[in-house]
Steps between C-alpha positions, in 0.01 A plus 500: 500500500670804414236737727519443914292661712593495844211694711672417863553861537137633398409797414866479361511183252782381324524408149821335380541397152762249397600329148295574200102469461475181379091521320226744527299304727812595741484834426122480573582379819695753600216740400222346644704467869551881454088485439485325840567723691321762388190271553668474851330870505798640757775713431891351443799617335744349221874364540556393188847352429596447134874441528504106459268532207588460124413691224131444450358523145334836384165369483487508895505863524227536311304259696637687842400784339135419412504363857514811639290705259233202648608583872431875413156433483450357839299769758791441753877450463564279772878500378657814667862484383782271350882507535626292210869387581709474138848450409528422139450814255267321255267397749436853616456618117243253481320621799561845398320388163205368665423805722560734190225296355302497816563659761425335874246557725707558823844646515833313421809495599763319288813421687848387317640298783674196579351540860431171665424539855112474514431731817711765312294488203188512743629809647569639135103487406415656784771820456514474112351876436831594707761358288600622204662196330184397419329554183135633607205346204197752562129351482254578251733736253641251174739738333303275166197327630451229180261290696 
């Protein structure tokens, strides 16, 4: 599975990606879990951490994409921010892609790190509008909304 959820933390969950996405059931997956927990009806937070994941095909952002044009329709965001830990260069164009295409519907904060302590990146979610080597994704404005 190349999509881990880990909600141990809640409202802070964990999403680790590893390896490549293998089908687009998979990819569903991932989707629908992110689906969950807005059914869940309470308010969380993102950690997503894309530095053991490979390349993923194109297609993907545009699915992620059309995901959240779908999420932008729901009365309530229950999703109230997301720190997305990167360290390779073409993984944060792609992400950069996506939210050029769509933008998301709570803040994020892309990190370039090789950070691995766990309580440290806790602590960095909760003082990420203080730092400034983070690169701050603004809700609601696509610089080209296509979708």
């Amino acid at each position: 599975m190349f999509a881990e959820y880990n909600t141990d933390n809640f409202p802070v969950v964990y999403v680790t990606f590893s390896g490549k996405i293998n089908s687009e059931e998979e990819f569903d997956d991932f989707l629908q879990s992110w689906l969950d927990l807005y059914h869940d009806q309470k308010d969380f937070s993102f950690i997503f951490d894309t530095r053991e994941m490979s390349y993923p095909d194109l297609k993907y952002c545009f699915k992620m994409a059309f995901f959240i044009k779908r999420l932008r329709k729901e009365s309530y965001h229950y999703l109230q921010k997301s720190l997305i830990l990167v360290n390779d260069n073409r993984i944060k164009r792609l992400l950069d892609f996506v939210f050029t295409m769509q933008s998301p519907v709570a803040p994020v904060y892309l990190w370039l790190t090789e950070e691995t302590d766990k309580s440290m990146i806790h602590q960095k979610l909760d003082k990420v509008q203080e730092d400034s080597d983070i690169i701050y994704i603004e809700p609601d404005k696509s610089f080209i909304p296509f979708l």
